[in-house]
BALOBA-1460 file (C-alpha; in Angstrom, 3 decimals):
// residues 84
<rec num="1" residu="x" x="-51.263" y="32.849" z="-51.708"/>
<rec num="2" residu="x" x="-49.288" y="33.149" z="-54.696"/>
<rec num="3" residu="x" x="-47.261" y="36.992" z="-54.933"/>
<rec num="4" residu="x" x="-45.902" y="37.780" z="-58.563"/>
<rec num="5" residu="x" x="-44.109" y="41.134" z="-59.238"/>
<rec num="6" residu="x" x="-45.953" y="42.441" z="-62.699"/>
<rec num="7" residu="x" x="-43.849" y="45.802" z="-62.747"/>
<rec num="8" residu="x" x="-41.505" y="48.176" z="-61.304"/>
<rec num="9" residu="x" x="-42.948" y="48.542" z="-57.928"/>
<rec num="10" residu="x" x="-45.967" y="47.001" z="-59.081"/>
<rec num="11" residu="x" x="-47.444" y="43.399" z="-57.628"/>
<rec num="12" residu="x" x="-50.598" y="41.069" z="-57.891"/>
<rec num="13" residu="x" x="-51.236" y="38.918" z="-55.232"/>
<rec num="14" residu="x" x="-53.587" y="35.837" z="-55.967"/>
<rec num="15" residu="x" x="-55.592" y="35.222" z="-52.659"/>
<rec num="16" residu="x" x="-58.537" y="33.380" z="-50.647"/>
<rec num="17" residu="x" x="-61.104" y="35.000" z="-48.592"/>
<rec num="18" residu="x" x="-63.712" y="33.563" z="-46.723"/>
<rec num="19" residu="x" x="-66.212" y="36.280" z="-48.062"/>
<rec num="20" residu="x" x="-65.712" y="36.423" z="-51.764"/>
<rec num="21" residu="x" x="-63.528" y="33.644" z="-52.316"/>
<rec num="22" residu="x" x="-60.429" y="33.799" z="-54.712"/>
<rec num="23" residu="x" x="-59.271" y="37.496" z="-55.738"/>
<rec num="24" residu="x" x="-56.163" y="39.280" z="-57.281"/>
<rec num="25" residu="x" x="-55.274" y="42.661" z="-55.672"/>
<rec num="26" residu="x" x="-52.705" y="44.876" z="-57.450"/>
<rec num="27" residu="x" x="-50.535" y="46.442" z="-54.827"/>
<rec num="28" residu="x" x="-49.153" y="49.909" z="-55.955"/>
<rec num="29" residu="x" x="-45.677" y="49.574" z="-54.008"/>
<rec num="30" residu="x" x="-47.475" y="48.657" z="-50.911"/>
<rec num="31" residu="x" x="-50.956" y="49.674" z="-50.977"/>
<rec num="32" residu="x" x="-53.664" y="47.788" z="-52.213"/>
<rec num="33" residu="x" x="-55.365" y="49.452" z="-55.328"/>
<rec num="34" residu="x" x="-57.437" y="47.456" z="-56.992"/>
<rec num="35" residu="x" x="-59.407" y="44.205" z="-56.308"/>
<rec num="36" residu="x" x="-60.801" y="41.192" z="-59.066"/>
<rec num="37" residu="x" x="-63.471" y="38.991" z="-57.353"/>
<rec num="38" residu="x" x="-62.573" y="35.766" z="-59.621"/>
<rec num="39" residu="x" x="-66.440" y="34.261" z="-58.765"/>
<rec num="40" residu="x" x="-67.868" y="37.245" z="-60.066"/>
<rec num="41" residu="x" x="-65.933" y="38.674" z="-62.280"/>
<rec num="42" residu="x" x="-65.976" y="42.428" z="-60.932"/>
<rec num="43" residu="x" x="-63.318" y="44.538" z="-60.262"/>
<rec num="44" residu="x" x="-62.784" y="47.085" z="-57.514"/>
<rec num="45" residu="x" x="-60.726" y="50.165" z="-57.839"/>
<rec num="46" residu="x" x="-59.830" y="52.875" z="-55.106"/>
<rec num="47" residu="x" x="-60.940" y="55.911" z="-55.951"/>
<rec num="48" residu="x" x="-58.284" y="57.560" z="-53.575"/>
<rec num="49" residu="x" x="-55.313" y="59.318" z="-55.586"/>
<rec num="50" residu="x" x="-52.265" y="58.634" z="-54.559"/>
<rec num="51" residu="x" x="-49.960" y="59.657" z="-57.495"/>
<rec num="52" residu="x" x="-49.473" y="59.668" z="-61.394"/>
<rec num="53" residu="x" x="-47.252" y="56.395" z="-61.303"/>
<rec num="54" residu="x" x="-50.192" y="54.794" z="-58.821"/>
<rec num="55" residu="x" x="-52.755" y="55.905" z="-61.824"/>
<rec num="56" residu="x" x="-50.779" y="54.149" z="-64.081"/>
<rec num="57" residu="x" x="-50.129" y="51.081" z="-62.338"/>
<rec num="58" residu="x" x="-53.858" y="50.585" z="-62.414"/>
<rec num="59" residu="x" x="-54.497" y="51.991" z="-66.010"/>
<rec num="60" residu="x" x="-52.176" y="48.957" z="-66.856"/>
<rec num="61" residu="x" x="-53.731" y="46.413" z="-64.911"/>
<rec num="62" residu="x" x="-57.331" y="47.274" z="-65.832"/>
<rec num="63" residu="x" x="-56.363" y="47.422" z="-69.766"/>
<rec num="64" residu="x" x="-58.152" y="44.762" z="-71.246"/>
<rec num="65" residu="x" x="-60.848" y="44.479" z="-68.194"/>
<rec num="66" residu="x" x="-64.527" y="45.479" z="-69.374"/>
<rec num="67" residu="x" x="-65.543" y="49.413" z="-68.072"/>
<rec num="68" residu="x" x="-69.089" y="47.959" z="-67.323"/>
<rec num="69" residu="x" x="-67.106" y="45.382" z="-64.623"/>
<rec num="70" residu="x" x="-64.704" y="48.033" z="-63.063"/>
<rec num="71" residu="x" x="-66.553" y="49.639" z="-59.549"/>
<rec num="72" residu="x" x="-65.163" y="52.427" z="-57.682"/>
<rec num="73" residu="x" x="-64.647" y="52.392" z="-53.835"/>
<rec num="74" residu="x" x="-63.060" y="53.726" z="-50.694"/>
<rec num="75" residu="x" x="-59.477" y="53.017" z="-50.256"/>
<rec num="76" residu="x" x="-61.018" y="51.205" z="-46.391"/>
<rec num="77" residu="x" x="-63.745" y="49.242" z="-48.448"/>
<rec num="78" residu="x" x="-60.963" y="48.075" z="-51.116"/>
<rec num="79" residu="x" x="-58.814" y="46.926" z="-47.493"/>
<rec num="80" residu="x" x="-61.904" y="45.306" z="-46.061"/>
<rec num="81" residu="x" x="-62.401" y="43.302" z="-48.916"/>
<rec num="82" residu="x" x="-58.585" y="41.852" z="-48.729"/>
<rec num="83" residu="x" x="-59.698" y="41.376" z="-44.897"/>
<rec num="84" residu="x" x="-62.767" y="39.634" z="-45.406"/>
């Protein structure tokens, strides 16, 4: 696991699941917001709100990532997917 602070209160986390293999997940202080499935290239988002700064940490981090590779999902699917 490999934790690197990309922002004020902002953090990726590089990570290995037994389900989808390596992923980043950009943790908004400390809640998990967004997902990158390296094997596959998609991206998961939550499409809870949590706050203006929260929409802007991910704004940021999905910048230069492809609209047609960005999905939406619960806030418990985006969890289960850091589980699994």
């Amino acid at each position: 696991m490999k934790i690197k602070t990309i922002g004020s209160n902002q953090t990726q986390v590089h990570t290995h699941t037994n389900e989808h293999g390596e992923i980043a997940v950009l943790y908004s202080y400390t809640t998990p917001v967004a997902v990158k499935v390296w094997s596959t290239g998609e991206v998961y988002k939550t499409s809870a709100w949590y706050s203006k700064t929260t929409t802007r940490h991910l704004n940021k981090w999905l910048q230069y990532t492809p609209e047609h590779q960005i999905n939406e999902m619960s806030q418990a699917n985006i969890e289960q997917i850091i589980k699994g």
